[in-house]
DRENZARO-663572 format. One record per residue: residue number from 1; residue in three letters; x, y, z of N, C-alpha, C in turn. Coordinates in nm, 3 decimals, always signed. Example, Ala and Ser with C-alpha at 12.3 -4.5 7.8 and 13.67 -1.06 7.14 Angstrom:
2
    i   aa      nxx      nyy      nzz     caxx     cayy     cazz      cxx      cyy      czz
    1  Ala   +1.319   -0.569   +0.780   +1.230   -0.450   +0.780   +1.320   -0.330   +0.780
    2  Ser   +1.285   -0.225   +0.708   +1.367   -0.106   +0.714   +1.290   +0.003   +0.787
//
This chain:
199
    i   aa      nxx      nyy      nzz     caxx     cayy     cazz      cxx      cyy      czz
    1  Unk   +0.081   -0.119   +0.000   +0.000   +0.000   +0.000   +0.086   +0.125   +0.000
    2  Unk   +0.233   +0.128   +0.088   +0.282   +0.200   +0.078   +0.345   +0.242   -0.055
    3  Unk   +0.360   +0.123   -0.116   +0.424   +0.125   -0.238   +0.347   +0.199   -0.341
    4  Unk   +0.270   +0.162   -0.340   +0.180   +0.228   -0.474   +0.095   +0.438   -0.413
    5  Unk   +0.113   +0.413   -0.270   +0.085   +0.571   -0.269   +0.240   +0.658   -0.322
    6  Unk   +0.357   +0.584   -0.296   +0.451   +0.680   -0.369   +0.461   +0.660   -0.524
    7  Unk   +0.414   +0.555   -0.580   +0.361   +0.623   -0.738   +0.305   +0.684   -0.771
    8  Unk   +0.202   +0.747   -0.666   +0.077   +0.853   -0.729   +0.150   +0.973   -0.710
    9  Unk   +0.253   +0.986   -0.620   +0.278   +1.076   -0.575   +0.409   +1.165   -0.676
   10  Unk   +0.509   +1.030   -0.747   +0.565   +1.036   -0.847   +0.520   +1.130   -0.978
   11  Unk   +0.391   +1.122   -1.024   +0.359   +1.180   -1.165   +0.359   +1.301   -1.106
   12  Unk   +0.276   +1.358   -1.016   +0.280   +1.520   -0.992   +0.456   +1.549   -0.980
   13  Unk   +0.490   +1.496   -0.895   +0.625   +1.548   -0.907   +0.703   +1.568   -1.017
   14  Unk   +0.703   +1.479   -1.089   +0.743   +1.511   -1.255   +0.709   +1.632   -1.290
   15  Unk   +0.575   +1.648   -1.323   +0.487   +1.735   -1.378   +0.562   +1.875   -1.356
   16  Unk   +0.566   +1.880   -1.169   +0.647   +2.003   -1.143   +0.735   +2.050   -1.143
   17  Unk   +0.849   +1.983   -1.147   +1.029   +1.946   -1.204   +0.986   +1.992   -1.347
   18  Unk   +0.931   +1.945   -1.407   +0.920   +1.976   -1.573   +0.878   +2.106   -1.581
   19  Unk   +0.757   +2.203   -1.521   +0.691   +2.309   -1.560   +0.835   +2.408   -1.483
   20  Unk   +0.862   +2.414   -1.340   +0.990   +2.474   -1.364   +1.075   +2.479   -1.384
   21  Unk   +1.148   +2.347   -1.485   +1.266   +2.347   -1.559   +1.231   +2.423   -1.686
   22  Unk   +1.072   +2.395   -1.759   +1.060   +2.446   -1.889   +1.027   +2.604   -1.834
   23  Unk   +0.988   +2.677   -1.721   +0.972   +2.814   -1.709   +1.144   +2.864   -1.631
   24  Unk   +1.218   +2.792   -1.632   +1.367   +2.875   -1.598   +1.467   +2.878   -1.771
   25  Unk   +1.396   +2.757   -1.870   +1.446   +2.772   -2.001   +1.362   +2.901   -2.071
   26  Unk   +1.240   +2.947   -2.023   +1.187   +3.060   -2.089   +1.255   +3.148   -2.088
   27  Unk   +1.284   +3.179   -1.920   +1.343   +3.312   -1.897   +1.514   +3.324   -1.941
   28  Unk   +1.546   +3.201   -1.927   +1.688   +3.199   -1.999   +1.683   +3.261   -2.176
   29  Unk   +1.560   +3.182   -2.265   +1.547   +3.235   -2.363   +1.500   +3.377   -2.333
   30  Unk   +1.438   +3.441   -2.276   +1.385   +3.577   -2.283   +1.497   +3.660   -2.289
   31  Unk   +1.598   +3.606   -2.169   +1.668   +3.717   -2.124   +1.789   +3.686   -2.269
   32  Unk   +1.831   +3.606   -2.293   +1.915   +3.614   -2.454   +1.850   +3.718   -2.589
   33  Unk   +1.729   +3.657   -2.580   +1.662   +3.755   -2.681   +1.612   +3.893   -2.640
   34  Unk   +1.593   +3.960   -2.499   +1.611   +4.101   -2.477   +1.761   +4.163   -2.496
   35  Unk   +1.865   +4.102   -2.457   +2.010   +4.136   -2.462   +2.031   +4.157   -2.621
   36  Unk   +1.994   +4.109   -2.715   +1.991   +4.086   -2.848   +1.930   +4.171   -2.909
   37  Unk   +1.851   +4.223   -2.851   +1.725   +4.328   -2.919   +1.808   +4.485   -2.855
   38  Unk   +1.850   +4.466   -2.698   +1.918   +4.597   -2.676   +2.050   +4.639   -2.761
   39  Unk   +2.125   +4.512   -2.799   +2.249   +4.540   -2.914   +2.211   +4.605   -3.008
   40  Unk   +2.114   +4.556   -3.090   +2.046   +4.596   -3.172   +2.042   +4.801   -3.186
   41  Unk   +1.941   +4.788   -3.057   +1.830   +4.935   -3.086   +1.945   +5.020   -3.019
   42  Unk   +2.005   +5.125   -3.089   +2.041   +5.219   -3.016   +1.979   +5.347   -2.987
   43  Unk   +1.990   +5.401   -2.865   +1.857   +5.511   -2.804   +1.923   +5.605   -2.863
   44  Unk   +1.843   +5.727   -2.906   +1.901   +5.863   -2.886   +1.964   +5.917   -2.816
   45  Unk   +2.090   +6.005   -2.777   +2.132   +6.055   -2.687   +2.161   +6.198   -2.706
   46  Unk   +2.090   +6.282   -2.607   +2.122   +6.383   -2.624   +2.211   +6.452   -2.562
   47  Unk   +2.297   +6.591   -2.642   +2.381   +6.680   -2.559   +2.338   +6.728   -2.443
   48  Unk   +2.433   +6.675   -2.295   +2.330   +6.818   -2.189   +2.445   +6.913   -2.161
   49  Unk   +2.366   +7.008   -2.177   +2.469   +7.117   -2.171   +2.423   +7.167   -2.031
   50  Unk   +2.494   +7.175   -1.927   +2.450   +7.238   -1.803   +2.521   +7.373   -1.774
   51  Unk   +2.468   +7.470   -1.662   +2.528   +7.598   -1.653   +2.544   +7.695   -1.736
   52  Unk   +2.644   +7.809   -1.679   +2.616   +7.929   -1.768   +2.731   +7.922   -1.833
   53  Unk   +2.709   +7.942   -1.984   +2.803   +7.973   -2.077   +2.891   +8.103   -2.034
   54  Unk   +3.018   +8.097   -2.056   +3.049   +8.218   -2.074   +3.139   +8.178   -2.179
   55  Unk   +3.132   +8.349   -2.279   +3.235   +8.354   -2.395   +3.392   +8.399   -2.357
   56  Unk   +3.481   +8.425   -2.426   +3.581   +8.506   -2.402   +3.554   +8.631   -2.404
   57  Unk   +3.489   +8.657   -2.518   +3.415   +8.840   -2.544   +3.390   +8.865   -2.372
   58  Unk   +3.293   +8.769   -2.364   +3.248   +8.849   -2.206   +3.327   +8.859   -2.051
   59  Unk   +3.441   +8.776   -2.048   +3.598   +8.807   -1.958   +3.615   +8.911   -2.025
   60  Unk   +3.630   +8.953   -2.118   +3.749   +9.022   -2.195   +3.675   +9.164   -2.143
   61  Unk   +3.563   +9.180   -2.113   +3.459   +9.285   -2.080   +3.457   +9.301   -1.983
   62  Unk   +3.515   +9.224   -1.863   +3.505   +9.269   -1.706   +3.617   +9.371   -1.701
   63  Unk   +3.607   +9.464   -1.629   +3.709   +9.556   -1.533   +3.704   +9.551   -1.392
   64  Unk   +3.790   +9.551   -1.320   +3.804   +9.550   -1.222   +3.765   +9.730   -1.180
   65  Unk   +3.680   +9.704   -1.077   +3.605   +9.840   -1.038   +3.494   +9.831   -1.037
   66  Unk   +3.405   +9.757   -1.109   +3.265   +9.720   -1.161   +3.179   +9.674   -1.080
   67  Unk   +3.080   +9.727   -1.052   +3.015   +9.653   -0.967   +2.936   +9.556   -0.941
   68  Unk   +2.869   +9.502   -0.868   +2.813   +9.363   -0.896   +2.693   +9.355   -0.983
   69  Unk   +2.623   +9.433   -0.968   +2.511   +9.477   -1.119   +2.569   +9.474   -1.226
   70  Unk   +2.655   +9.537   -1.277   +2.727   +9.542   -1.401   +2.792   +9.445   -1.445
   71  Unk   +2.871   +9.337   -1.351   +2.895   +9.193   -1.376   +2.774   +9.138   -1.393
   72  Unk   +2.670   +9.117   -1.347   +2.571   +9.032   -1.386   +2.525   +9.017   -1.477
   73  Unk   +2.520   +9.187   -1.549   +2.451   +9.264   -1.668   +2.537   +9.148   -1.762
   74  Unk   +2.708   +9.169   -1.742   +2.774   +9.119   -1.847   +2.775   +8.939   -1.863
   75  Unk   +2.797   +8.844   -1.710   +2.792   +8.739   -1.740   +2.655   +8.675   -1.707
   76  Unk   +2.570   +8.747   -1.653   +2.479   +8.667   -1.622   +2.427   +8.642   -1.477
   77  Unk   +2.402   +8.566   -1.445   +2.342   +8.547   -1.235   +2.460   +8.421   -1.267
   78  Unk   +2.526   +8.400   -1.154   +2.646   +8.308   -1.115   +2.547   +8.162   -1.098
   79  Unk   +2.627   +8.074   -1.160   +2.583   +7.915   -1.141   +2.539   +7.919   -0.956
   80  Unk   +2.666   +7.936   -0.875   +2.716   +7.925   -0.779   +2.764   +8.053   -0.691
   81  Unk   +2.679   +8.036   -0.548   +2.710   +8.194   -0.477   +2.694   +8.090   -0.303
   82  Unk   +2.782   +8.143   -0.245   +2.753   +8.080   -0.139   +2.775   +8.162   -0.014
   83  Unk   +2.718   +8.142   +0.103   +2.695   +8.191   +0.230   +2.807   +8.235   +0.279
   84  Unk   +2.918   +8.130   +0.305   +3.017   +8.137   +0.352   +3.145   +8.196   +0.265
   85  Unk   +3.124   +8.214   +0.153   +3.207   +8.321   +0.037   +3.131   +8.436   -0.070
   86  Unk   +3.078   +8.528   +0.056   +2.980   +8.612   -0.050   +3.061   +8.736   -0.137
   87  Unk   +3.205   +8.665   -0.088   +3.306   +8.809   -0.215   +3.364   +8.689   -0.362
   88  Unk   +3.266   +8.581   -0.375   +3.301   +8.529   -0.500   +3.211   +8.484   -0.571
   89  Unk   +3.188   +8.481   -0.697   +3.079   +8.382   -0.775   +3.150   +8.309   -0.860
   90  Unk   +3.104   +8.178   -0.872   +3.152   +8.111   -0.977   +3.021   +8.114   -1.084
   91  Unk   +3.095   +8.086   -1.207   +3.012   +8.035   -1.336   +3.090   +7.877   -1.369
   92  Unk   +2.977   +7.799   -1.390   +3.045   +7.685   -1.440   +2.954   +7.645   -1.543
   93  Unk   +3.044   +7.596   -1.658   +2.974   +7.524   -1.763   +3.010   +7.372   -1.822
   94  Unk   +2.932   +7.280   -1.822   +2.968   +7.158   -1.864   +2.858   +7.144   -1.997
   95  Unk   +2.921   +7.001   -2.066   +2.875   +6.988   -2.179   +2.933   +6.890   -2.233
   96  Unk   +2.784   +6.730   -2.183   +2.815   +6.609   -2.232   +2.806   +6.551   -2.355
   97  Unk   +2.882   +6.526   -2.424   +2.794   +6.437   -2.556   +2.819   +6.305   -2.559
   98  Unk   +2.745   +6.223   -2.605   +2.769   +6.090   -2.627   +2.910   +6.066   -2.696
   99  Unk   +2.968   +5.961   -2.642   +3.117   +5.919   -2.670   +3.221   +6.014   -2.662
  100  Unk   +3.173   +6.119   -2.635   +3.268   +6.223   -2.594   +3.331   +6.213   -2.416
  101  Unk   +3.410   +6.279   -2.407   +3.412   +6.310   -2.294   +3.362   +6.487   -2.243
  102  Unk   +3.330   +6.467   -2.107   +3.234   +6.537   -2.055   +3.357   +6.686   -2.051
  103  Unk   +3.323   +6.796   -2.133   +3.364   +6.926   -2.112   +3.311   +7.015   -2.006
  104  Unk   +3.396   +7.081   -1.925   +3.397   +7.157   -1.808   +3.497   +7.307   -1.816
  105  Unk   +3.385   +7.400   -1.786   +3.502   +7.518   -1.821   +3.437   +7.590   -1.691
  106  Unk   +3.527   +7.659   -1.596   +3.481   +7.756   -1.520   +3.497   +7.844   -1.478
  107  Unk   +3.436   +7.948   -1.401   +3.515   +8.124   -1.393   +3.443   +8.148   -1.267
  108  Unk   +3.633   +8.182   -1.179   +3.572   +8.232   -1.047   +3.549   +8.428   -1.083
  109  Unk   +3.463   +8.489   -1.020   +3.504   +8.622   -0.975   +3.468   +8.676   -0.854
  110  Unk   +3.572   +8.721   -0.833   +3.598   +8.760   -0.673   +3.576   +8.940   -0.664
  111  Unk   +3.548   +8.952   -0.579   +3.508   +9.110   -0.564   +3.536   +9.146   -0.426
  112  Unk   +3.581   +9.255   -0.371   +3.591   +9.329   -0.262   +3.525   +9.439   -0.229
  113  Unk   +3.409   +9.406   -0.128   +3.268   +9.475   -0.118   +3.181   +9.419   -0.246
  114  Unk   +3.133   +9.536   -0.308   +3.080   +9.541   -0.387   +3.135   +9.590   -0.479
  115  Unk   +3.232   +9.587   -0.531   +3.344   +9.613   -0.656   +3.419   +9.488   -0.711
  116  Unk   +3.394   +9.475   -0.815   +3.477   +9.356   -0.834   +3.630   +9.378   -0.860
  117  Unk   +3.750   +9.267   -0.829   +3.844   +9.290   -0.800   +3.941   +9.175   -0.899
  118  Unk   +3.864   +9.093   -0.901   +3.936   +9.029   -0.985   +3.890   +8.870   -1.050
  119  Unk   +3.919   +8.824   -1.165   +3.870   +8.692   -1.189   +3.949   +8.607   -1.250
  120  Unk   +3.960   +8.467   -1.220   +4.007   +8.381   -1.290   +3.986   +8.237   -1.307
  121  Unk   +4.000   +8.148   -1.391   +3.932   +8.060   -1.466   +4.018   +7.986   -1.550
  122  Unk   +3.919   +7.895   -1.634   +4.008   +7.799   -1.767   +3.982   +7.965   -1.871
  123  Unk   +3.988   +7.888   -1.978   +4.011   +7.969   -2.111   +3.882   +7.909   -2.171
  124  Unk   +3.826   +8.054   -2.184   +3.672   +8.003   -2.267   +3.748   +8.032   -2.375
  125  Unk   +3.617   +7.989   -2.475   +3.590   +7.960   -2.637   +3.549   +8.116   -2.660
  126  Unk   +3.565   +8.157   -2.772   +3.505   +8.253   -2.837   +3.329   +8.245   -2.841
  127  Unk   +3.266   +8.286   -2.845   +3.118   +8.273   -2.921   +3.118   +8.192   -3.059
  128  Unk   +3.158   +8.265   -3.122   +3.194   +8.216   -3.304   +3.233   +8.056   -3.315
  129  Unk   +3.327   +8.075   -3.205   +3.422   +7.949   -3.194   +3.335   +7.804   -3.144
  130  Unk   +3.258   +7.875   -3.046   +3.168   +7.778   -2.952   +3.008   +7.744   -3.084
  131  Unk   +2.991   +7.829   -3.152   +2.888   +7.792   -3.243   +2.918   +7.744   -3.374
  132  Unk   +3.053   +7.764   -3.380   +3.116   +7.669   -3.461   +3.096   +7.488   -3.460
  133  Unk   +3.143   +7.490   -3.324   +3.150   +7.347   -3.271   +3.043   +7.259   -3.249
  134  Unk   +2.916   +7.360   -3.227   +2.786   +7.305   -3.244   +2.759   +7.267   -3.367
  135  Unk   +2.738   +7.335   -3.441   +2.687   +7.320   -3.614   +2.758   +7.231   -3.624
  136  Unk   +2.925   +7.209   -3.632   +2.964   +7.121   -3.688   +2.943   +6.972   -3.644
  137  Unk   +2.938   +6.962   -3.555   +2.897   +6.848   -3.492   +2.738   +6.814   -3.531
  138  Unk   +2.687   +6.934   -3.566   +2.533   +6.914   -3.616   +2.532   +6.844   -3.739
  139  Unk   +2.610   +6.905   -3.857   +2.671   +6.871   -3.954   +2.721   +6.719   -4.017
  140  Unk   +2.800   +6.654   -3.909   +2.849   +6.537   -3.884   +2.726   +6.447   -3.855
  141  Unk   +2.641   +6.475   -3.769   +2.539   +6.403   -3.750   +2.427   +6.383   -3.834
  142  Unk   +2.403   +6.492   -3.952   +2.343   +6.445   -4.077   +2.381   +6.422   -4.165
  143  Unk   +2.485   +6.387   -4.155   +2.568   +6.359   -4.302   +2.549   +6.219   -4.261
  144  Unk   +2.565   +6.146   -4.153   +2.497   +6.029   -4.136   +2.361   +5.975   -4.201
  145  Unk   +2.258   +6.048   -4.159   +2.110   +6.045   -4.257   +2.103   +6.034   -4.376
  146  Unk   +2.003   +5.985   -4.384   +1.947   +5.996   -4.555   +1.987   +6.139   -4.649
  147  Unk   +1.986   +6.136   -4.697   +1.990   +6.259   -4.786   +1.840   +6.309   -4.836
  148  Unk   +1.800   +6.487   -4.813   +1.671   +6.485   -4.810   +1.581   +6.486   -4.928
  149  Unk   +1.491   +6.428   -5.004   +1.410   +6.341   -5.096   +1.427   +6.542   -5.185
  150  Unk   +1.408   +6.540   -5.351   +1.412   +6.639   -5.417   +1.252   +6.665   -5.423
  151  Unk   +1.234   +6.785   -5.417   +1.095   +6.825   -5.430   +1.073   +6.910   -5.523
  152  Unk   +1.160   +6.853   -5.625   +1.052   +6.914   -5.768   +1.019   +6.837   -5.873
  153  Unk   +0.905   +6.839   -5.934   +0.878   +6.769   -6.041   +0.894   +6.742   -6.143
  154  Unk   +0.917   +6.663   -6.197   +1.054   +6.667   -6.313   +0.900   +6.676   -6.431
  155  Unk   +0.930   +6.738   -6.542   +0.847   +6.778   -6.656   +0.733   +6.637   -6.677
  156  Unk   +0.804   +6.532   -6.677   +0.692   +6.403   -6.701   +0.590   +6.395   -6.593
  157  Unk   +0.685   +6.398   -6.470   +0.566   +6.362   -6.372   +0.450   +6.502   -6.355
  158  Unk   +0.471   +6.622   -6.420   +0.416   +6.742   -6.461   +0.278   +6.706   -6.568
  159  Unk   +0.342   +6.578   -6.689   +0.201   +6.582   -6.751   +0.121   +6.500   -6.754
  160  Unk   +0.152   +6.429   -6.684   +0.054   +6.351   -6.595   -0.056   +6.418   -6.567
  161  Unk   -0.049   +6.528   -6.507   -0.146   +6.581   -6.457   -0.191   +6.728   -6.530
  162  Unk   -0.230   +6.685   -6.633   -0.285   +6.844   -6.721   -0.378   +6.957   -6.614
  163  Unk   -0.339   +7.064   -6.651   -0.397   +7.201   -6.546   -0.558   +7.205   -6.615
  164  Unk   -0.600   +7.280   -6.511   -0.752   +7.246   -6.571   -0.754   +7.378   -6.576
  165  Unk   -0.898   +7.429   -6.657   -0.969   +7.551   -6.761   -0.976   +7.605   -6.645
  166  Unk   -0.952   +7.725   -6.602   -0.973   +7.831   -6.526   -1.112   +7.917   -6.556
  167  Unk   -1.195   +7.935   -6.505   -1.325   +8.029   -6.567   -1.291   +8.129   -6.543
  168  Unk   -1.378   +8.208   -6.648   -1.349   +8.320   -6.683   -1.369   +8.434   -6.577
  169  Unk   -1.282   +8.544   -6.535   -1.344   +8.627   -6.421   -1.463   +8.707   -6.527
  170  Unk   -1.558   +8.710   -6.423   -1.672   +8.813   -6.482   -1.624   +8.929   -6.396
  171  Unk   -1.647   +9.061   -6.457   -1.657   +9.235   -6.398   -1.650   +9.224   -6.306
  172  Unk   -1.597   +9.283   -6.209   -1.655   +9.331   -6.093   -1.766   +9.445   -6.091
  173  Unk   -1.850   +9.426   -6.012   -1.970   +9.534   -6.021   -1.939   +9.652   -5.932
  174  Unk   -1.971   +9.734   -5.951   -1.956   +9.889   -5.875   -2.024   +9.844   -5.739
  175  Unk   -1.921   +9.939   -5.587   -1.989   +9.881   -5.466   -2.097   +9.951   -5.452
  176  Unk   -2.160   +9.917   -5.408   -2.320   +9.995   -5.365   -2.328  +10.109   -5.280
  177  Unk   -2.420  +10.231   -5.310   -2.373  +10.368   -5.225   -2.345  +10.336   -5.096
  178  Unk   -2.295  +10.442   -5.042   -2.346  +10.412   -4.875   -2.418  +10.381   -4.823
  179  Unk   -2.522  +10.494   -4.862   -2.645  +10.535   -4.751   -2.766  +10.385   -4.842
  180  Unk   -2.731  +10.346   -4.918   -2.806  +10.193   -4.930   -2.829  +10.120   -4.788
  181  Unk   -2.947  +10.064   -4.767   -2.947   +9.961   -4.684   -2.932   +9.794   -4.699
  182  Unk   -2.936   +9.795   -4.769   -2.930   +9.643   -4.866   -2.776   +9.605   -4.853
  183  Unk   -2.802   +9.490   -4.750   -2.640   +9.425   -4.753   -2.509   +9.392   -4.864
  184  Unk   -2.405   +9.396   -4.891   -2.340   +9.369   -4.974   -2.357   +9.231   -5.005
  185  Unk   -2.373   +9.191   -5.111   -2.376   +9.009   -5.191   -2.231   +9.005   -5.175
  186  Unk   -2.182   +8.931   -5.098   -2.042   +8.884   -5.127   -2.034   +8.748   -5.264
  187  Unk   -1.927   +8.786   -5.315   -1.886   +8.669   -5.401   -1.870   +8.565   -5.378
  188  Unk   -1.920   +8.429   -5.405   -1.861   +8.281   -5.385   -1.738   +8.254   -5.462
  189  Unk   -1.615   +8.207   -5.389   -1.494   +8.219   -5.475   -1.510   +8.061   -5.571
  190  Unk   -1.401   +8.075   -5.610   -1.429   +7.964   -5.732   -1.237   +7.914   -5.727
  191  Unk   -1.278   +7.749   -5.664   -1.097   +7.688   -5.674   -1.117   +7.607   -5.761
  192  Unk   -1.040   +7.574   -5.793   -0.985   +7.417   -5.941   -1.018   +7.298   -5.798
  193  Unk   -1.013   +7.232   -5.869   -1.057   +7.112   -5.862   -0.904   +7.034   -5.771
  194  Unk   -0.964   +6.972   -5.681   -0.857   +6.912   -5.610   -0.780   +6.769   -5.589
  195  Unk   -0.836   +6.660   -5.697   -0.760   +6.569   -5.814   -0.772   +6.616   -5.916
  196  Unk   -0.675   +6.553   -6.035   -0.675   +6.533   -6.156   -0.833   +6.488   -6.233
  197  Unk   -0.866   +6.494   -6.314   -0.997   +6.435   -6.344   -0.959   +6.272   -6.386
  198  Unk   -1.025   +6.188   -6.389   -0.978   +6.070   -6.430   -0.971   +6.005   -6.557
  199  Unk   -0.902   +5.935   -6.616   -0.885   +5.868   -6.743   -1.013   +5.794   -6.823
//
């Protein structure tokens, strides 16, 4: 008796050895064929450009004497101002791109009171220089793309489609006095036809 209750007991056990051996081969296949599909698809990535730009033009524009309004006027409100150093501002600018490495440029200025006194930093880019580097890189990235489809019609694919009879304008009629009470008739305009007519 004992014998034959551990055969009954045998088939379920199979059953369940089998359903999670065949659901750990799913996920083994799943996870091969998601890894396969991520090789595949590459995401967009975009530039982040964080912080405040500054040009060279606009160093080249500080004087020492200036006051803190007039720096702001020129670079802007500071990335960075802090409690414990209120005679300095920094500007910092970064700017990631994919496969690039991450660019960092920054500018302390220091002031005594409310006069500024002095600043220093990396070496910005020009303006010109810095919108240079954009475009071109813009540049590079569609020259990758398709090339964009011509949008004009070459004479054949033109007679294909014969222009249709224009009607004739009739007169215009003289506008009606002023002191008339009788509303103006406006004109119903008149367009061509918006297919070809058919064969």
């Amino acid at each position: 008796m004992l014998v034959k209750a551990r055969c009954r007991a045998r088939p379920g056990l199979v059953v369940l050895i089998g359903a999670s051996i065949a659901a750990l081969t799913a996920c083994s296949s799943l996870d091969s064929a998601s890894s396969r599909i991520a090789g595949i698809v590459k995401p967009y990535r975009v530039d982040v450009v964080q912080g405040n730009f500054v040009a060279r033009e606009q160093v080249q524009a500080l004087q020492p004497g200036m006051s803190r309004q007039q720096v702001r006027e020129i670079l802007g409100s500071p990335l960075l101002t802090s409690l414990f150093h209120a005679d300095r501002w920094e500007y910092v600018f970064t700017l990631k791109r994919p496969g690039e490495e991450l660019q960092a440029r920054k500018l302390t200025v220091f002031f005594k009171g409310d006069v500024l006194d002095r600043s220093e930093g990396d070496a910005m880019p020009g303006e010109t220089e810095f919108v240079a580097t954009l475009s071109a890189r813009a540049g590079q990235e569609r020259a990758g793309q398709d090339p964009a489809p011509v949008l004009e019609a070459t004479p054949e694919q033109l007679a294909r489609y014969p222009a249709s009879p224009r009607p004739a304008k009739t007169p215009a009629s003289p506008p009606p006095a002023a002191d008339s009470m009788t509303p103006a008739a406006t004109p119903t305009p008149s367009y061509p036809p918006l297919e070809a007519p058919a064969r």
